[in-house]
N, C-alpha and C positions, 0 to 999 in steps of 0.2 A: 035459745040464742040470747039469752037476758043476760047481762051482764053480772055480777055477783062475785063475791071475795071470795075467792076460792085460796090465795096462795096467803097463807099465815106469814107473818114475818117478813113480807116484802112489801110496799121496796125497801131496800135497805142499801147499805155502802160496805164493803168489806177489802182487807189489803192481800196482795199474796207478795213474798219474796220472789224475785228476777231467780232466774235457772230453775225453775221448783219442777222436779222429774213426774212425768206422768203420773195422774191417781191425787196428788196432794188434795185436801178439800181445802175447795174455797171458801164457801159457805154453806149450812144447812138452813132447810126452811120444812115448812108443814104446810099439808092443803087440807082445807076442809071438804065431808063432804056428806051432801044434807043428808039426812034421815030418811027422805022419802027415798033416796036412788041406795036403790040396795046392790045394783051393778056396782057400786065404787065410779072408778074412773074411767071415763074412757080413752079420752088421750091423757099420757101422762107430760107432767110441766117437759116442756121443750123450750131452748134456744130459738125464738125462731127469726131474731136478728142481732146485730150487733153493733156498734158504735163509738171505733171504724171497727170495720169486717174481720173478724178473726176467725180461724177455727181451733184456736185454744185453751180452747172449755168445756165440758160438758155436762151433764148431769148425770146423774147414780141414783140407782131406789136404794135407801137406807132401810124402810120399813115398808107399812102399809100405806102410811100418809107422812111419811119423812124421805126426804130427800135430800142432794148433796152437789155441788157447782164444785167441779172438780177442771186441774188441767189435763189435758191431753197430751202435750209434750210436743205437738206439731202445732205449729212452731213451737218452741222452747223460747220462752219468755227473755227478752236482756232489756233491759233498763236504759241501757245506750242507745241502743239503735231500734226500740219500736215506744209506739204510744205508751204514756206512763197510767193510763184511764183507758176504762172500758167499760162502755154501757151495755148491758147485755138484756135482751126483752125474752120473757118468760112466758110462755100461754101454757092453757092446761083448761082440761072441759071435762065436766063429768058427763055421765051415762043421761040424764032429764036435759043436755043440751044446755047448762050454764057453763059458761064459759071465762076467764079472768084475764086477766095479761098485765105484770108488773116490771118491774125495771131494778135490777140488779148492779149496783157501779161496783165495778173492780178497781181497786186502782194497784198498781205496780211498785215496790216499792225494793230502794237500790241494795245491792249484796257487796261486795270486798270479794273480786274475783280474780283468780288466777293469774301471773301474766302471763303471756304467749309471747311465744316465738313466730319470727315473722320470714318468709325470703326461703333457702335454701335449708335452713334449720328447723323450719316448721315443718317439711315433709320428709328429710333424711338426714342423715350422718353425716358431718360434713367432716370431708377430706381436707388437708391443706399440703403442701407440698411447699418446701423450704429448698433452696440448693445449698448444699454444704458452701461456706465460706462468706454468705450473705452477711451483711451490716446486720446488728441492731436497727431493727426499724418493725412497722406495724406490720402483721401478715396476714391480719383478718379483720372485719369488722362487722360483728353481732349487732342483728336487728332483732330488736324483742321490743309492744307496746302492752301497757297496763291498759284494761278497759274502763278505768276512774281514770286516767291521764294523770297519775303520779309518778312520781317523778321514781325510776327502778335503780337496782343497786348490783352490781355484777363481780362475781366474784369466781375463782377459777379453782379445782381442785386435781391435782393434787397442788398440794404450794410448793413441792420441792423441786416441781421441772423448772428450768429456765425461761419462763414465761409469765407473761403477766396483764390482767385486762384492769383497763380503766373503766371510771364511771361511764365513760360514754359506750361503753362494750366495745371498744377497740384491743384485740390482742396483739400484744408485741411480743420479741423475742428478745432475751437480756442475754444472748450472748453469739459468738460468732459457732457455727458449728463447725464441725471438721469429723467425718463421715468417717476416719479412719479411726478416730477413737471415740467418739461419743455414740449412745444408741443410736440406732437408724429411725426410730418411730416413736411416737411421745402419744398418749391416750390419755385424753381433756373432758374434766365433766365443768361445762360454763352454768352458771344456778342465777337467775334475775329473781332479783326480792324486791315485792314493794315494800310502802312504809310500813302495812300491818303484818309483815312476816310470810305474806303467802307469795311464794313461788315456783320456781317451775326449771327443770336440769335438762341440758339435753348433751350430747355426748361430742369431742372436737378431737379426730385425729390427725395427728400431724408425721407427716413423713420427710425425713430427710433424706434429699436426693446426692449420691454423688455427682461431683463433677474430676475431671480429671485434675489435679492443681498439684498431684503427685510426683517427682519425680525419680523417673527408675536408677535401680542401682545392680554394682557388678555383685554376683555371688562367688564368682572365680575368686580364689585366694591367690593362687600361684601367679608371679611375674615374672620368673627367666624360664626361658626355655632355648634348649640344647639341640640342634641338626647338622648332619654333614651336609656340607656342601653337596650341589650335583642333586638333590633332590627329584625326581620325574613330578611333572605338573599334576596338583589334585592331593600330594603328601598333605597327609591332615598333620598339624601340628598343635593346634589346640583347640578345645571345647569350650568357648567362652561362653557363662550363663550370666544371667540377671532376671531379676525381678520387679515388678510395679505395683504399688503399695496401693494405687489404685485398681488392682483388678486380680483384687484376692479373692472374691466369687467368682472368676470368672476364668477364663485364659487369657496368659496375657497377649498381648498384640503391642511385640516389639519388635522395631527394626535395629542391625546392627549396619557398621559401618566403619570402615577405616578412613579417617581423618587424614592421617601424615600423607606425603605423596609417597607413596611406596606401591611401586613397582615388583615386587616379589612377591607377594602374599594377595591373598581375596578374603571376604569374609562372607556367608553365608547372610544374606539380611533376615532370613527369617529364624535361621536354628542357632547361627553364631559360629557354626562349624569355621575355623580359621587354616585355610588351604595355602598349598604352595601354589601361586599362578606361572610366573616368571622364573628363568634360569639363572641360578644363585652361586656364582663363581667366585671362590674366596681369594682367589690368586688374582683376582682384577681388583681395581680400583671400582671402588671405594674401600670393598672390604678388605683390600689387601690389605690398610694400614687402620682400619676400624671395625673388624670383625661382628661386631655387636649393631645389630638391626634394632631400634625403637621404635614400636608401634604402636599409636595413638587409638585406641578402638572409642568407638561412641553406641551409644544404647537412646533410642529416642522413640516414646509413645507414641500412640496414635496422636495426640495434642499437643504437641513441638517439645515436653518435658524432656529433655536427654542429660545423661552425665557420661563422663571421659575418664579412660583409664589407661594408662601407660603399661605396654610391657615391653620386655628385651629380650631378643631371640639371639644367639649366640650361635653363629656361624663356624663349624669344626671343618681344619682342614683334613681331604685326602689327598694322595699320590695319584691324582689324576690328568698330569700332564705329563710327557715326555721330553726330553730335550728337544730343544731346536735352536737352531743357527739361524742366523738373520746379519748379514743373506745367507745362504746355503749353499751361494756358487759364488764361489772366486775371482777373479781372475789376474793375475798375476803375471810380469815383464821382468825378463829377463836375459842379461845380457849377453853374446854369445860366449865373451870369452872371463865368464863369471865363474869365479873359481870353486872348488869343492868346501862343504862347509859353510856356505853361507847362508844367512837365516832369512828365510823368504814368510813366512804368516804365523802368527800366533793364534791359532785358533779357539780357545780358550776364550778371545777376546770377545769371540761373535759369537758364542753360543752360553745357555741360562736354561735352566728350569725352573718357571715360575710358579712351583710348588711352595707356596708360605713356610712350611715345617720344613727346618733347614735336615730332618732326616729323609725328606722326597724328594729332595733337590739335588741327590749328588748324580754325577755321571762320570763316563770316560771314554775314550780315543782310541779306535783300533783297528785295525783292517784297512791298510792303506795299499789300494793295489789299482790296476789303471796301465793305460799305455804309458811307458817310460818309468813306472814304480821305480826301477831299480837305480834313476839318477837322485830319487829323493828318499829320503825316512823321517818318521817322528820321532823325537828326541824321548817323550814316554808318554806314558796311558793317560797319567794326569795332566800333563802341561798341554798337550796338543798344539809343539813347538813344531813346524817343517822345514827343513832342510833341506840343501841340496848335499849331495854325496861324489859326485867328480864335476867335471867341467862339460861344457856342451859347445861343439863348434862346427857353424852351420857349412863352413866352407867342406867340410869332413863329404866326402863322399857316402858313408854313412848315414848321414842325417840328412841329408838331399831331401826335398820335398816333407820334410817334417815340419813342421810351423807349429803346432798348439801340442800339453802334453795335457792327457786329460787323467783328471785324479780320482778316486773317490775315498772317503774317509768315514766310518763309523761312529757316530756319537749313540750312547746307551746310557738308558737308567738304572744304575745302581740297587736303590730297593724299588721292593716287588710292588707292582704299579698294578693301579684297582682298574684302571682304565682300560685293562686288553679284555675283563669276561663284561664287561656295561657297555664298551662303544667295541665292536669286534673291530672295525678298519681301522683305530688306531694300533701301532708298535711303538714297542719301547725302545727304538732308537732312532735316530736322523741320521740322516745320507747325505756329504758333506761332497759338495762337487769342484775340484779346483781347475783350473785354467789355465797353463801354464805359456805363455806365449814367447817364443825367442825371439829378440826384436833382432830384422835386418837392417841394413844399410840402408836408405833412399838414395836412388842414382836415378830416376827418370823423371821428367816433366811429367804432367797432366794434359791432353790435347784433346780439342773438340773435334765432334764428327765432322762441321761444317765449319769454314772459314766466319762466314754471315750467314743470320738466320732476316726473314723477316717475315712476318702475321699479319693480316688482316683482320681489324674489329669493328664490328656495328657498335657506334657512338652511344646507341643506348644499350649495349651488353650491361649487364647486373654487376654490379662491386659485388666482388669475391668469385667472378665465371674466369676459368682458368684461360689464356689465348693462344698459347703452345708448352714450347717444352724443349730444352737445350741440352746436352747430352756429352761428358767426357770423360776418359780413361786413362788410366797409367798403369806402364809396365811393368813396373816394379811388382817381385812377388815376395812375398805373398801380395795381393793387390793391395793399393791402399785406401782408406776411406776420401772421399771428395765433396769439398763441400764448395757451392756454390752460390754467388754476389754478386748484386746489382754496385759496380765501382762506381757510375757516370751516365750520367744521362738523365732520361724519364720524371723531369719533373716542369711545373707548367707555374705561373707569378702566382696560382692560389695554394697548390700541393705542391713542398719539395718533394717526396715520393710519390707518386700513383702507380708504381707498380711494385710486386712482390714476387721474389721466387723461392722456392723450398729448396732450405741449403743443402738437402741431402738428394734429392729428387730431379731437380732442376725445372720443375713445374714452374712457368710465370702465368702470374694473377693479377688483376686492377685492385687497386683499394681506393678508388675515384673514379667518377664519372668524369668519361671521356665529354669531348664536346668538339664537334669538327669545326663548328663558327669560329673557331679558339684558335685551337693549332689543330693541321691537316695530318702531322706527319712525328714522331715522337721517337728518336733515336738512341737506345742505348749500348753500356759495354757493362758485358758481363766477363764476373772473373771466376774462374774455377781451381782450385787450393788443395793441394793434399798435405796442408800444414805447415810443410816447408818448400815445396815450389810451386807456384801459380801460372796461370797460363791467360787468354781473355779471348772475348769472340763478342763480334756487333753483330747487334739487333737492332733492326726498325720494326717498327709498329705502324701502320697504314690503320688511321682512322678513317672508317667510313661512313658518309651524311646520312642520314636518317630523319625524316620529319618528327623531330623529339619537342621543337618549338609549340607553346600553343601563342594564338593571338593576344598581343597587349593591343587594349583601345584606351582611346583617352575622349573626355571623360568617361572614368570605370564606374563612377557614380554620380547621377546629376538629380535636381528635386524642382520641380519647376510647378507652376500654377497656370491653371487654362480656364475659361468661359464655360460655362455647360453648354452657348450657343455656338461653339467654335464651329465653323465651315468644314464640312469635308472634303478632307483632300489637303485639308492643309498643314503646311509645316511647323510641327507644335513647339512655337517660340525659337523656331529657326534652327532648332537643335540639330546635330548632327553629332556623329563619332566617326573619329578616324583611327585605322587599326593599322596594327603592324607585325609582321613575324621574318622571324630574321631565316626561317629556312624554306619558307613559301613564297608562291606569286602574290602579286597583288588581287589577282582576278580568282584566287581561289576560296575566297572569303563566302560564306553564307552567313544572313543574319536573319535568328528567327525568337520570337517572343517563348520561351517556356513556360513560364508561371507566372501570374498577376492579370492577365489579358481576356479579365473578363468581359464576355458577349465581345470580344472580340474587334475593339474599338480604336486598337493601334496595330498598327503595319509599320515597316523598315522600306525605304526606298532609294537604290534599288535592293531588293531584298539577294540578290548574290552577285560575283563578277566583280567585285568595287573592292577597292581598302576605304572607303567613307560609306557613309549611309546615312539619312536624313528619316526621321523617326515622323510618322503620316496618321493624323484623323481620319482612319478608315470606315467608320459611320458615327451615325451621330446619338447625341446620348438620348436616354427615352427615361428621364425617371418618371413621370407623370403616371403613364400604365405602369407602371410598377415592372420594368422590363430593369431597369438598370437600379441596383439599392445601395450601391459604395458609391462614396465620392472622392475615395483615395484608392488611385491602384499603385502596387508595388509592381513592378515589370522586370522580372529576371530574364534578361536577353544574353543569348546563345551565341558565340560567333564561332564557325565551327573555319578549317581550312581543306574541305573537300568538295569544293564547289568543281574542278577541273576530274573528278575523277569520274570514273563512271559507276553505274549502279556493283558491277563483278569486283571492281577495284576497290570502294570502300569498303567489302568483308576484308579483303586481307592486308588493304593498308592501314598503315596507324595513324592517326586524324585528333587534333587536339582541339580543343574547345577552351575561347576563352569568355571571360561575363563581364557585362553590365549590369548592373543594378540603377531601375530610372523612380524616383516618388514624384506622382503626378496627381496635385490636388485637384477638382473639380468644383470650381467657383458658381456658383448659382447666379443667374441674369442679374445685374445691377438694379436700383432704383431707379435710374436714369437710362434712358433710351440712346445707344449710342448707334450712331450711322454707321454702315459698312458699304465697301464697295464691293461692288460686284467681282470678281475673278475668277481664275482659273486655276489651279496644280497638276502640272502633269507626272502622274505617277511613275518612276522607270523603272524595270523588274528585269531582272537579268536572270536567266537559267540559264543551263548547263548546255552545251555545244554538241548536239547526238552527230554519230557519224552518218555518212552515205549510207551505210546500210541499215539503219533505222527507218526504214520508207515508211511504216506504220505511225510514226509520230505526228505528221503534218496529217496525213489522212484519217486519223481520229481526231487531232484541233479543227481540222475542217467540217468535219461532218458533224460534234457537237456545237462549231460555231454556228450551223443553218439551221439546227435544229433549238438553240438560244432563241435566234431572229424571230423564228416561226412564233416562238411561245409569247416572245414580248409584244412582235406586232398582235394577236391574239389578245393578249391581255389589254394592248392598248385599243381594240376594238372592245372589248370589255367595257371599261373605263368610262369610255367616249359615249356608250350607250345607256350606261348608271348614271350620267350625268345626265344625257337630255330625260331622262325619267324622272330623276328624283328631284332637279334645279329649275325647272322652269322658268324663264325670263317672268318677273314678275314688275317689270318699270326700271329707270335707270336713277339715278342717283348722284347729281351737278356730275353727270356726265361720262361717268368712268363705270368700268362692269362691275362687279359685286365680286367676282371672283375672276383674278388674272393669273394666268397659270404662263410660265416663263420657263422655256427650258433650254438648259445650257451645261456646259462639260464641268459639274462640280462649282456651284457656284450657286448665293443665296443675293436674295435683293430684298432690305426689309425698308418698309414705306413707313413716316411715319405720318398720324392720322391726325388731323384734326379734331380734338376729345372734347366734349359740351358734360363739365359735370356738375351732376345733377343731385347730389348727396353730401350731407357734410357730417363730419364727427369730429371725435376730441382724441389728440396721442394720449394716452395715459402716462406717457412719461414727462414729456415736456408741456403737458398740459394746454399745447396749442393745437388750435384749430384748423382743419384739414376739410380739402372735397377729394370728392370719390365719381366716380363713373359706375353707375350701376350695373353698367353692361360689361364694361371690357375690365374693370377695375383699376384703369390709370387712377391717380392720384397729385395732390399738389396742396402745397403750404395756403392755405386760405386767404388772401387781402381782406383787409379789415373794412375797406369801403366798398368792397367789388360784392354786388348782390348774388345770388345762386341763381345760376341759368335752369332752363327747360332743356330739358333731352329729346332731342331732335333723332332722328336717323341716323345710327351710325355706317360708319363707311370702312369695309373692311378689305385689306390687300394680301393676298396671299402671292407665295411664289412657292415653285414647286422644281426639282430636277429632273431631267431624264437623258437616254442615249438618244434623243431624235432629233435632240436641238431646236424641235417649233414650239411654240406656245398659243393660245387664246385668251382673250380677257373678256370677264363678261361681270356685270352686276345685277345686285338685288335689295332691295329694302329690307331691313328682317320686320320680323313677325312682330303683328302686335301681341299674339295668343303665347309666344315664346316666353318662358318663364325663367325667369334669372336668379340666381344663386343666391344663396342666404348669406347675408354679409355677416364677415369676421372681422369681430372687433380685433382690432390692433395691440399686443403684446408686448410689457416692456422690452424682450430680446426675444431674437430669434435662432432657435436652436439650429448649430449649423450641421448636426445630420437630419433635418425635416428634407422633404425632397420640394422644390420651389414649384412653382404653379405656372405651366406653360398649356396653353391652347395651340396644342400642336398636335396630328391625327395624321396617318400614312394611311394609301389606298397602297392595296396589293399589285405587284408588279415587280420584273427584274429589275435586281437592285433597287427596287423600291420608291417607287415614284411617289415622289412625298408634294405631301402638302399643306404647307405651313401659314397658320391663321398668325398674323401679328399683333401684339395687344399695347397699348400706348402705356407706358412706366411714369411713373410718378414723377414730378418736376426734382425735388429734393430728395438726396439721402439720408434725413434726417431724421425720418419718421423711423417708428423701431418694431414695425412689424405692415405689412403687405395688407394693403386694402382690399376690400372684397371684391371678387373677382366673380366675371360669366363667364360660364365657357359655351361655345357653338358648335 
């Protein structure tokens, strides 16, 4: 264990270059070892520490007593990034137990290394992808760093593509692409050099992607194209193609379309197939005098790219119509003693074939035969001139009862017509019908059935409901037509006509509403006409009444403002409506609330039997519980006129209705405490008049009236009993009960109190000073010398209604444990939908037996928001 030099050549200092691959030697060294150990060695030199910690070294036997400090390559040595020194301790012992241990320094010294690529390029191939039509602009940028931090140099091969990288390794592209003629893919070797020439390549493909920026075009050369007319729907007429420059690998995906407004043709959006839709008639307008159809087609990509191509379809005529005459029938007057040879119709005139090709269009006249043929002939085939051939006279015994000659004539088309094997029900010729009428003498008047006619009409019959029907004849024969007229009469100061009659018919009609208030009774004279002698006959018309009025009230609209403390029962600002119907009683009027009449707080009095009615506080407002939340009600009131009728009679009589419209604000309690007097309202309610034999109506009001009484007297033992529990006399109070209950027929009594207050604050508006009542929350403008009083006992009066008419009054001191409400400060304004602050409370009971705590109101209106108030 003696220490002893064993290792030759150490310590020593020696360099290795950065990256040096496993095996390099570092250093060589020799161990001695003495004479006497003829073992040699026993441990051979070892690493057996380091300084910092590496495992980047080792040793080698070289010989027998040479050795070698070599790297390992785990780690692989960089100059950057690890210690640039390395202390490395060496032991070594021979076989007799001496032992040595020396110190080896390494030190690191720097190489000129490669540069790297850094990001996406250090691991794979980088892809880039351009869109055809892109700017000039950068499309990549190369991250590469030197491990000396010099400064790199980038450069791009091949040099002929349209591309280019700066020093900073930014690539751009020098030019706009366009997919349809430049390669589709660019293949980039990018090379970073530093300053001593070592670098590093790594490979950059570039793809250009289409976009569509294309626009398609026609490949159809041909523009006219040639059809007969008459075509069957679906005739393909042309194969319109095109192509898209952008989807030469692919199919394309075109749609077509026809632009013009055309009505004949379709076109296939997907194949371009161009079809006959609509019936193509060359002998009509339009094409009659423009045979030539222009069709606009359009071709449009998926990507809105489209272009427009004009053709002309050329419409051929066929022989597809036959003659016709318009009109077809005649008819023709003639006189009896009209002599032979004269020229009665041209018929040529009235007949055409509206075949365009003046070779489809000829015809001719033939075949005239018929009762009487033999007084008439055609002059010839072509002209289609008619004639008479002797004389006609109707005195002739002969001719007796002959009146009309009836004719028929042959029109035919010439050339051979396509029209008889395509439509089988047409023929090639018209059938021409004449009329030939011998006119007689008129020798008789016209005379009605009835001397006077006269109708009865209900007032509200419908303009345009027929109301009879008048009726007259003449002898003359053949008979003659009769036309019939209102000469006189039937009109009223707003319509000169309201009536109508059909001059062939003798139908009379209203073209006005009747109105019996008006005129009762409507007299007219009708005239009846066979052109040349006329005749007349009177009509009355009995209009009859009918309830067609509805009620006018006046005011139809009124807007008034009321208390929220208003009394019930009372007449709200004295209002009333008075109504009117000019075909009613007075007593048949009903008035009822329809809409706005929320919780139900206005009533109409008397609500039927009257033409007036006085509008009534039928309970009182409750906003406080949150029972009532509007302070405006709108009130659409009803007035109907079948208060007289009975329940069977209003199904099938007619009953009109007319309206009120009432806006009624609800004012919240004043600042100021206003006195009221006591009174009364007596309500009056009018219903309907049952007869004698109704004996069930008094017998059911009777028996729910005792059965009310029983509940209220009940209730009122109730009451009476909750009260001696819950209210115990607890002392009296300068002399008066604590609680007085007053009861009377719709009627309020409010006391007001002598108020002790006891608190003071500041308005925030007018910045003056203000007391308060703790308790009740009265209020009042502050005197500047008057000191703040002590709160004493308040004294509180209530009054209450009922149907019994007795009352009791009793008092009580309140509590001292009673805890009073947290005061609110005072606001510059007060919103006027907040609901106002009433210490008002109802006990259960018919109709509601209320009872109301009164609270004393501030002296001034001044203040701009409600002092803090208790409630009890």
């Amino acid at each position: 264990g003696r220490r002893t030099q064993l290792l030759k050549g150490l310590p020593a200092t020696s360099t290795v270059e950065e990256n040096a691959a496993a095996g390099v030697s570092v250093y060589t060294f020799n161990i001695t070892v003495s004479p006497m150990s003829s073992e040699g060695v026993a441990i051979l030199p070892t690493i057996v520490n380091s300084n910092p910690l590496t495992e980047a070294f080792g040793i080698e036997r070289k010989g027998d007593v040479e050795f070698s400090v070599v790297t390992t390559g785990n780690p692989v040595l960089d100059y950057e990034t690890m210690p640039k020194s390395f202390d490395l301790q060496i032991f070594v012992e021979d076989t007799m137990g001496r032992t040595d241990v020396n110190i080896l320094t390494v030190r690191i010294t720097d190489k000129n290394e490669h540069p790297v690529f850094r990001g996406n390029m250090a691991i794979q191939t980088v892809t880039i992808y351009v869109l055809e039509g892109t700017r000039m602009e950068r499309i990549y940028q190369v991250d590469a760093a030197d491990p000396e931090n010099a400064e790199l140099k980038y450069t791009l091969l091949p040099e002929s593509v349209p591309f280019l990288v700066l020093e900073s390794g930014a690539i751009f592209s020098t030019k706009v692409f366009d997919y349809e003629k430049d390669p589709h893919c660019y293949f980039l070797n990018i090379t970073v050099t530093d300053p001593d020439g070592l670098n590093s390549t790594k490979p950059v493909n570039i793809n250009i992607i289409n976009i569509n920026d294309e626009r398609p075009y026609f490949t159809t050369q041909q523009r006219i194209y040639r059809i007969p007319e008459e075509q069957s729907p679906g005739t393909i007429v042309a194969n319109i193609t095109a192509k898209d420059p952008d989807d030469e690998d692919s199919p394309s995906r075109l749609f077509y379309s026809i632009q013009s407004s055309e009505r004949y043709f379709s076109i296939n959006p997907s194949t371009g197939v161009l079809q006959v839709t609509g019936r193509i008639d060359r002998d009509a307008q339009p094409l009659q005098l423009h045979p030539n159809i222009s069709v606009i087609l359009r071709v449009e990509d998926w990507g809105g790219h489209a272009s427009e191509m004009e053709i002309t379809i050329i419409i051929e005529d066929i022989n597809d119509n036959p003659p016709e005459c318009n009109p077809s029938t005649f008819r023709k007057e003639a006189n009896e003693n009209m002599t032979a040879g004269t020229f009665l119709l041209d018929l040529r005139n009235y007949c055409k074939d509206i075949d365009v090709d003046p070779a489809n269009n000829q015809f001719s006249f033939t075949g005239l035969s018929g009762l009487g043929s033999n007084n008439f002939a055609l002059e010839s085939t072509v002209s289609g001139r008619l004639v008479m051939t002797e004389s006609i006279d109707l005195e002739n015994p002969a001719n007796l009862g002959v009146e009309v000659y009836s004719l028929t004539v042959r029109v035919q088309d010439t050339a051979c017509p396509n029209y008889t094997s395509k439509y089988p029900f047409y023929t090639s010729f018209d059938i021409i019908h004449i009329y030939i009428r011998i006119k007689p003498v008129n020798e008789f008047f016209p005379v009605f059935s009835d001397l006077s006619y006269e109708f009865n009409v209900p007032e509200i019959t419908k303009v345009g409901s027929s109301i009879g029907r008048v009726n007259a004849r003449d002898k003359d024969w053949p008979p003659t037509v009769i036309t019939y007229s209102i000469v006189a009469g039937g009109g009223t100061r707003d319509y000169t006509n309201i009536f109508w009659i059909s001059p062939t018919k003798g139908d009379m009609k209203i073209l006005a509403r009747l109105d019996y208030e008006t005129t009762q009774k409507h007299i007219l004279t009708v005239q009846a006409s066979d052109q040349e002698k006329t005749a007349t006959a009177s009509v009355t018309v009995n209009v009859l009444e009918v309830n067609d009025e509805e009620p006018v009230c006046s005011p139809n609209f009124y807007s008034f403002q009321i208390p929220v403390s208003l009394a019930v029962g009372t007449n709200i600002n004295g209002f009333r409506i008075e109504c009117q119907d000019r075909d009613s009683d007075p007593r048949s009027f009903r008035y009822f609330i329809n809409e706005g009449n929320v919780n139900n707080h206005f009533i109409f009095s008397p609500s039927a039997g009257s033409n007036t009615s006085r509008l009534i506080l039928a309970s009182r407002f409750d906003y406080e519980s949150g029972l009532d939340t509007s302070w405006i009600y709108r009130l659409h009131v009803y007035i109907t006129d079948d208060n007289l009728l009975s329940a069977r009679d209003k199904t099938t009589h007619l009953i009109n209705t007319g309206t009120v419209t009432l806006s009624i604000r609800v004012i919240p309690n004043p600042t100021t405490v206003i006195a009221t007097t006591p009174g009364f309202t007596v309500v009056t309610k009018r219903e309907n008049l049952y007869s004698e034999s109704a004996w069930y109506v008094p017998f059911v009001i009777t028996l729910g009236s005792l059965l009310l009484l029983g509940l209220l007297g009940y209730l009122g033992f109730l009451l009476a009993t909750w009260v001696r529990t819950c209210c115990p006399p607890a002392g009296k109070a300068v002399g008066t009960p604590l609680i007085h209950f007053t009861f009377c027929l719709c009627s309020q009594t409010m006391t007001k109190l002598n108020t002790v207050f006891d608190g003071e604050a500041r308005d925030p508006v007018t910045g003056k000073m203000y007391e308060f009542n703790t308790r009740s929350g009265a209020r009042r403008w502050k005197k500047n010398d008057e000191p703040l009083q002590p709160a004493p006992a308040m004294q509180v009066t209530s009054s209450a209604t009922g149907d019994s008419g007795q009352g009791s009054d009793r008092a009580e001191a309140p509590s001292k444990k009673e805890p009073s409400e947290k005061k609110k400060e005072p606001t510059a304004e007060t919103k006027p939908g907040a609901k106002p602050s009433a210490g008002q409370s109802e006990a259960p009971g018919q109709d509601g037996l209320r009872l109301q705590k009164q609270k004393e109101e501030p002296e001034d209106r001044g203040l701009s928001s409600p002092a803090p108030q208790s409630r009890y």
